[in-house]
PyMOL Python script that loads the backbone (N, CA, C, O; Angstrom):
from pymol import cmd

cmd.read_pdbstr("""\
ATOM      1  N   UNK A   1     121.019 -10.185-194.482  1.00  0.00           N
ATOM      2  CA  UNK A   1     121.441  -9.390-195.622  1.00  0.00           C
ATOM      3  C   UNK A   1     120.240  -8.566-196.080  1.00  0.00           C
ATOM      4  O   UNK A   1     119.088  -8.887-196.371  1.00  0.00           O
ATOM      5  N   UNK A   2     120.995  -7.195-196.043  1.00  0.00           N
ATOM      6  CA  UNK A   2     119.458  -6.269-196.865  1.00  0.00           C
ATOM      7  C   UNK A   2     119.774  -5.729-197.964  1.00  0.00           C
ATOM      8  O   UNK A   2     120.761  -5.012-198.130  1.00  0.00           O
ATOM      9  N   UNK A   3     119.097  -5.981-198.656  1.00  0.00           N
ATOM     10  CA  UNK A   3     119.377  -5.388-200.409  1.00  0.00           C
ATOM     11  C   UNK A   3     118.788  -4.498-200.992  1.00  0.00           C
ATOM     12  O   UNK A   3     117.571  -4.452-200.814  1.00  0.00           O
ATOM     13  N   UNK A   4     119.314  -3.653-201.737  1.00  0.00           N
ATOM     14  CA  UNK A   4     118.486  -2.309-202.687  1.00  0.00           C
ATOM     15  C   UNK A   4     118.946  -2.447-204.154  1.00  0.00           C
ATOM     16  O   UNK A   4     119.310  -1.515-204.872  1.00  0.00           O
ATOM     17  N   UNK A   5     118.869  -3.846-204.515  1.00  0.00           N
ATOM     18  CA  UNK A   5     118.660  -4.056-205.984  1.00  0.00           C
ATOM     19  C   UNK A   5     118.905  -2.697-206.845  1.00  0.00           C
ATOM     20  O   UNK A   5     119.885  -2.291-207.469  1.00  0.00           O
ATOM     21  N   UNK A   6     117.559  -2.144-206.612  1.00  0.00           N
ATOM     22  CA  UNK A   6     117.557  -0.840-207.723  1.00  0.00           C
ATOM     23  C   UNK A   6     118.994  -0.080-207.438  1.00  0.00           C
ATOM     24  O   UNK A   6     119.591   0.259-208.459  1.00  0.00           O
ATOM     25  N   UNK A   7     119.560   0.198-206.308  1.00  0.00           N
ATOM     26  CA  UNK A   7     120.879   0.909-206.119  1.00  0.00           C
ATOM     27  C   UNK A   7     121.828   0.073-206.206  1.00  0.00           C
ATOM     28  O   UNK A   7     122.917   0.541-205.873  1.00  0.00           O
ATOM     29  N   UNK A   8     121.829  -1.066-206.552  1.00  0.00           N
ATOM     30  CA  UNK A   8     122.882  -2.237-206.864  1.00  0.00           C
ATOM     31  C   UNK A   8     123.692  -2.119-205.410  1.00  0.00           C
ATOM     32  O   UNK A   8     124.896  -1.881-205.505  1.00  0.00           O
ATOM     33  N   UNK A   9     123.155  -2.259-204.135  1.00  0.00           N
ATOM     34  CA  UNK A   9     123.835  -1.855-202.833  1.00  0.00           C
ATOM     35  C   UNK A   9     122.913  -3.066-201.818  1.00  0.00           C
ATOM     36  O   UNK A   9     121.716  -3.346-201.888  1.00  0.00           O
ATOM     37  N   UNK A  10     123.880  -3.569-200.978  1.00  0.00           N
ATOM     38  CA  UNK A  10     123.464  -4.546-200.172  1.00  0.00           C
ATOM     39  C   UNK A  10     124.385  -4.230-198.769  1.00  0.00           C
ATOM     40  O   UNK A  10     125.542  -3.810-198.747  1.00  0.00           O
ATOM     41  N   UNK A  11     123.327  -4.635-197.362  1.00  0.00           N
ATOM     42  CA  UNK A  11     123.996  -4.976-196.040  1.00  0.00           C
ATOM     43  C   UNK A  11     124.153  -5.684-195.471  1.00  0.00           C
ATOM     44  O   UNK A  11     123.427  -6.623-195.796  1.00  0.00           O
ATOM     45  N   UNK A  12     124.621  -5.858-194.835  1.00  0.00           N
ATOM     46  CA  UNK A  12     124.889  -7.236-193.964  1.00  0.00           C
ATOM     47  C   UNK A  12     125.334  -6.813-192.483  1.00  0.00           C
ATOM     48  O   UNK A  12     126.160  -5.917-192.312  1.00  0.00           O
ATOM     49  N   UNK A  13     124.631  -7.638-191.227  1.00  0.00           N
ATOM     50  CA  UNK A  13     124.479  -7.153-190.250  1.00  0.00           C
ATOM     51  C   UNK A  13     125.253  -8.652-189.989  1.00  0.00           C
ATOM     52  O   UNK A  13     125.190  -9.588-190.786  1.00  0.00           O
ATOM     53  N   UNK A  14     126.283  -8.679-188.196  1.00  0.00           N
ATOM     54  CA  UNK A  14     126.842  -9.716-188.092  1.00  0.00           C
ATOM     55  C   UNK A  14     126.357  -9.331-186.302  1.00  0.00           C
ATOM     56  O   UNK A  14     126.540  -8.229-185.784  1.00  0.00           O
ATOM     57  N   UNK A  15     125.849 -10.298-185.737  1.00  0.00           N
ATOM     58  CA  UNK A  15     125.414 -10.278-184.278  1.00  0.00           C
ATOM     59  C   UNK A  15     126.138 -11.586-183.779  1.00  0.00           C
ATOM     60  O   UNK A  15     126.100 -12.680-184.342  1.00  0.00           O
ATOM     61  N   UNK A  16     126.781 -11.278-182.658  1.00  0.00           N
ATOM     62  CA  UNK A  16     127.440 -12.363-182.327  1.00  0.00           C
ATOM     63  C   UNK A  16     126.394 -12.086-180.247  1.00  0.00           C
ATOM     64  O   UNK A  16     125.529 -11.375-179.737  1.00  0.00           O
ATOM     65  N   UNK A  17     127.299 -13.185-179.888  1.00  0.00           N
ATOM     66  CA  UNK A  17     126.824 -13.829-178.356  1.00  0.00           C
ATOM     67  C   UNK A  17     127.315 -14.111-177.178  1.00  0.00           C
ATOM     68  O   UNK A  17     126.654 -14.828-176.428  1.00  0.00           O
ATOM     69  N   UNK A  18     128.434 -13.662-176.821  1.00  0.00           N
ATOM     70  CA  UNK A  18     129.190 -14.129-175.878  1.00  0.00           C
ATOM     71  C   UNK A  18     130.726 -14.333-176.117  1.00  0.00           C
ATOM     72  O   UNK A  18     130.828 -13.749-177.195  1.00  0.00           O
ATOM     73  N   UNK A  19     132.045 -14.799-175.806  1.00  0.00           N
ATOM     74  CA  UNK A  19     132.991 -14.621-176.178  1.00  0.00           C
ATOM     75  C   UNK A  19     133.603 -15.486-176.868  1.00  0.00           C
ATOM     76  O   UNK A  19     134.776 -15.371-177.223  1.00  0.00           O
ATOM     77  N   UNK A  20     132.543 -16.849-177.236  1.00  0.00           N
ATOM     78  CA  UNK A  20     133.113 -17.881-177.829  1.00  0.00           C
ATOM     79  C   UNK A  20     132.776 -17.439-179.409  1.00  0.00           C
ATOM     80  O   UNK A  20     133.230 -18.305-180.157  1.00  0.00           O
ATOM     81  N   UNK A  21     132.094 -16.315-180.176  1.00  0.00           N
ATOM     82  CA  UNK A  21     132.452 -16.093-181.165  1.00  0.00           C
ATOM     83  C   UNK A  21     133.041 -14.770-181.724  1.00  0.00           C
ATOM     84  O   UNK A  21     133.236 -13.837-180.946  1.00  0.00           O
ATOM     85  N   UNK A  22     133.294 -14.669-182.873  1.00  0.00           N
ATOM     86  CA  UNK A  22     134.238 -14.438-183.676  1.00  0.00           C
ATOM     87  C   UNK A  22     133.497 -13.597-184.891  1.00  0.00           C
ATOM     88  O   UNK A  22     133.141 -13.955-186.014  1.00  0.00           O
ATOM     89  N   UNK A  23     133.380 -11.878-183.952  1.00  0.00           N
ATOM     90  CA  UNK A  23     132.329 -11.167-185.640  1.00  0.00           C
ATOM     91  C   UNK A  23     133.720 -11.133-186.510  1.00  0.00           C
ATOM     92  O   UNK A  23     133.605 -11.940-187.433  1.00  0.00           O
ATOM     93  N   UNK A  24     135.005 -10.471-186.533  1.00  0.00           N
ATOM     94  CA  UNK A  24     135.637 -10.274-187.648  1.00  0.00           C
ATOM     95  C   UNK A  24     135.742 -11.460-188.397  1.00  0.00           C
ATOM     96  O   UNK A  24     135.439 -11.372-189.587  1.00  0.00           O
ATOM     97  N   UNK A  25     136.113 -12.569-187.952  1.00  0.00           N
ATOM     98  CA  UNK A  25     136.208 -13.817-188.698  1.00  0.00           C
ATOM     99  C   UNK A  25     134.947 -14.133-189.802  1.00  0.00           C
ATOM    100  O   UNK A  25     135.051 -14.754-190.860  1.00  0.00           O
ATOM    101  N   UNK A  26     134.043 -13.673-189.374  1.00  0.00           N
ATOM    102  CA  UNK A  26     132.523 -13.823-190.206  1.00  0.00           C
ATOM    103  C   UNK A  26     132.569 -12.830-191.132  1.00  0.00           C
ATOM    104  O   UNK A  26     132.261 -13.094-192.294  1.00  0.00           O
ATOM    105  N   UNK A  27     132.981 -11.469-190.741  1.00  0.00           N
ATOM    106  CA  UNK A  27     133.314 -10.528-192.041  1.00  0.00           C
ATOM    107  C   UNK A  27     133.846 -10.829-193.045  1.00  0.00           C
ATOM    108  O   UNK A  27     133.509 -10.584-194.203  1.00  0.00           O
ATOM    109  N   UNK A  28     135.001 -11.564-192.521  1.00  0.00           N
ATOM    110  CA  UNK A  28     135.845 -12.118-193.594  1.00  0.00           C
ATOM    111  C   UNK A  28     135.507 -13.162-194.512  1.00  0.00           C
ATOM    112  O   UNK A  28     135.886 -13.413-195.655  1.00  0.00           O
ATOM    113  N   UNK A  29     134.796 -13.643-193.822  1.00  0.00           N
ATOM    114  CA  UNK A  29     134.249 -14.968-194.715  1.00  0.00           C
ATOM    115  C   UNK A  29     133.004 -14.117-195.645  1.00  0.00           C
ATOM    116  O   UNK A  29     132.872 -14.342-196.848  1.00  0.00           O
ATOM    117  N   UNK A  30     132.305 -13.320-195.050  1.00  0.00           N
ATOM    118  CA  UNK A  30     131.736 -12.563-195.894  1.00  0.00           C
ATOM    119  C   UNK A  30     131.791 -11.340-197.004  1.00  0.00           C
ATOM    120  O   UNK A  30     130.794 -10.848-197.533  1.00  0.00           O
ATOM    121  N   UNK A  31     133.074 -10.975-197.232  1.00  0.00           N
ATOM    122  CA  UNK A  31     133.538 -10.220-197.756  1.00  0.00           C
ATOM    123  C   UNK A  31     134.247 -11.385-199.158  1.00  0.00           C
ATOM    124  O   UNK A  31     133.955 -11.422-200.354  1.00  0.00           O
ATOM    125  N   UNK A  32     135.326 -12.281-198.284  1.00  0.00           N
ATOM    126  CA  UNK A  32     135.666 -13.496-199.356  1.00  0.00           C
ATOM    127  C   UNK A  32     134.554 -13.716-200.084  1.00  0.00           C
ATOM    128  O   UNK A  32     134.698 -13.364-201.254  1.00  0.00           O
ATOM    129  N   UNK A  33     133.611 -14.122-199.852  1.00  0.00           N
ATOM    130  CA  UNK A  33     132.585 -14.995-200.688  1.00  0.00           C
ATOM    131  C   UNK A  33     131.484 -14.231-201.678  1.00  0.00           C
ATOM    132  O   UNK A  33     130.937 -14.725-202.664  1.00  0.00           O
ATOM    133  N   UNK A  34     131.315 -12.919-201.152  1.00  0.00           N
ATOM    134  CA  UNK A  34     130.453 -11.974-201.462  1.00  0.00           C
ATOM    135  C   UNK A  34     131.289 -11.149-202.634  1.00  0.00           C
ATOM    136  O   UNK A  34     130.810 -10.633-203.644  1.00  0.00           O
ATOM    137  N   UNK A  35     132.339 -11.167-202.313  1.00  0.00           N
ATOM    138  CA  UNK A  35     133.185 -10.252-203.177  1.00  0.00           C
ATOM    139  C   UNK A  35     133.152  -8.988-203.825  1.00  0.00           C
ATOM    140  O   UNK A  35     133.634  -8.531-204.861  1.00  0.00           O
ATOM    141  N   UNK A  36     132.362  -8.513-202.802  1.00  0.00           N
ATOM    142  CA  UNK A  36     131.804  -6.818-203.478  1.00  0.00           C
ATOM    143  C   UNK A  36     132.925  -5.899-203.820  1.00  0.00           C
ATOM    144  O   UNK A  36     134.053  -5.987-203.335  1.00  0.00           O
ATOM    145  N   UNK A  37     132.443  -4.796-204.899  1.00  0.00           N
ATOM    146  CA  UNK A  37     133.281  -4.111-204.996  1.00  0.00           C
ATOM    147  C   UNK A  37     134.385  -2.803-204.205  1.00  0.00           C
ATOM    148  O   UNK A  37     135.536  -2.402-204.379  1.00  0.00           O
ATOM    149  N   UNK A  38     133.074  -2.440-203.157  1.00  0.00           N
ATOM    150  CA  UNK A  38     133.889  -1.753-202.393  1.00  0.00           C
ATOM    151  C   UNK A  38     132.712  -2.094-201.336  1.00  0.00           C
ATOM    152  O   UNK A  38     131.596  -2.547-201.589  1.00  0.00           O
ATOM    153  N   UNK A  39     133.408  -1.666-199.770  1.00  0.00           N
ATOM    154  CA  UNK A  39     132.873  -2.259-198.533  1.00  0.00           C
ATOM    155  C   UNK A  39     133.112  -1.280-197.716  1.00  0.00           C
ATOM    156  O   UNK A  39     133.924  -0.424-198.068  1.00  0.00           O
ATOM    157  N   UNK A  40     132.388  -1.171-196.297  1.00  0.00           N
ATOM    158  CA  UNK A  40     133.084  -0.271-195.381  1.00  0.00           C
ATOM    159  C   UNK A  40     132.438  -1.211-194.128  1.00  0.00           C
ATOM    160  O   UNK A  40     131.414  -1.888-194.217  1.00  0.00           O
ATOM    161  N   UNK A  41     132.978  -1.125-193.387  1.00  0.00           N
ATOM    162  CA  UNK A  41     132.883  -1.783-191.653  1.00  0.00           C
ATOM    163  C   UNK A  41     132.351  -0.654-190.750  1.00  0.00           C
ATOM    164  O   UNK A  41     133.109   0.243-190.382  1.00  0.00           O
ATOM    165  N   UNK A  42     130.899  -0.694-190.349  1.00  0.00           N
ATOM    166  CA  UNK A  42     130.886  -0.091-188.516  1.00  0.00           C
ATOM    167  C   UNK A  42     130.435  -1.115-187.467  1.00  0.00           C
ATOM    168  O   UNK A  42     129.686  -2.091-187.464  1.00  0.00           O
ATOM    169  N   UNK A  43     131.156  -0.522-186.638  1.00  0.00           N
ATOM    170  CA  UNK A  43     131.251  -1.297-185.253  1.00  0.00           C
ATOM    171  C   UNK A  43     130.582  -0.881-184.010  1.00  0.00           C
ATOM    172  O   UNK A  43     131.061   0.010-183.309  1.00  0.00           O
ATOM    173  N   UNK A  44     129.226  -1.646-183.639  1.00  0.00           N
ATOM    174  CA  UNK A  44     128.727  -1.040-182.330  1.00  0.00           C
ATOM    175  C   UNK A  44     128.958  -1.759-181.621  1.00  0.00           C
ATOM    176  O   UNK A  44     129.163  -2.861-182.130  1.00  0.00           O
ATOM    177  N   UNK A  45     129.086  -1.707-180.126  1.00  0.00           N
ATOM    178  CA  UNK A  45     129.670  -2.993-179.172  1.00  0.00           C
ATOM    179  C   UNK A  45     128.510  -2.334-178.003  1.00  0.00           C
ATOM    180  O   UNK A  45     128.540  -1.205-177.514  1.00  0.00           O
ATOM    181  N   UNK A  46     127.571  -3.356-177.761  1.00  0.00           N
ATOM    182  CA  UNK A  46     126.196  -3.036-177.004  1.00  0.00           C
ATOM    183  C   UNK A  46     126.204  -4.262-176.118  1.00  0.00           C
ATOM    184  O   UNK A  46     125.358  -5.146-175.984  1.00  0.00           O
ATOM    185  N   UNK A  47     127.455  -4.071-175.513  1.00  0.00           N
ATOM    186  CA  UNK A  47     127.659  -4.954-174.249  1.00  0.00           C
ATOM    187  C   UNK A  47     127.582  -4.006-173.293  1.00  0.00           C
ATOM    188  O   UNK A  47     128.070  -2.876-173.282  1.00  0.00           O
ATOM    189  N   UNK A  48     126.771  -4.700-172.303  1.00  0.00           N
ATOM    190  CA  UNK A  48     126.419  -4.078-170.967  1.00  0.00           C
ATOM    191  C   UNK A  48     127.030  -4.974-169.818  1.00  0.00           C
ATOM    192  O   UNK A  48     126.795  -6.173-169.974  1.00  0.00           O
ATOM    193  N   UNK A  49     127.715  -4.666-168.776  1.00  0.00           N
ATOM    194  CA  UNK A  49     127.594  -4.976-167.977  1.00  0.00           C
ATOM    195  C   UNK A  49     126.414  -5.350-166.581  1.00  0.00           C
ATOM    196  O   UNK A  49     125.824  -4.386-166.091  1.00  0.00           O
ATOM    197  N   UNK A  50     126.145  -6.743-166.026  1.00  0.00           N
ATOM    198  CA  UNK A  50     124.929  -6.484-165.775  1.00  0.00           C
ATOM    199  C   UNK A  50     125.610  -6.546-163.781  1.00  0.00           C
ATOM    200  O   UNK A  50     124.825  -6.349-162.854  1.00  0.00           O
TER     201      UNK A  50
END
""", "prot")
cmd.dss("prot")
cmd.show_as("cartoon", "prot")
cmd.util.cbc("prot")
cmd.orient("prot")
C-alpha cells in the first residue's frame, strides 16, 4: 500500500504467482475492508511465456 496522506489518496498493488491464486478475489477483500470512497482497477498481465 502507497499513501499520499497530504492528498488523502492511497494504492495498492496486488502481485500474484502462478494459477493457484486469485488477484480479483484479493481486490475484493481489499476494497471490502478498506472501504474507500471511490476506486478504479488497472490490469497488467506480465506473463511470459518461457
Amino acid at each position: 500500500i502507497h499513501t499520499w496522506i497530504e492528498y488523502s489518496y492511497a494504492t495498492v498493488d496486488v502481485y500474484t504467482c502462478g494459477d493457484h491464486s486469485d488477484p480479483w478475489k484479493a481486490t475484493e477483500y481489499i476494497i471490502e475492508n478498506l472501504k474507500p470512497k471511490k476506486y478504479s482497477i488497472g490490469y497488467a498481465n506480465r506473463t511470459q511465456e518461457l
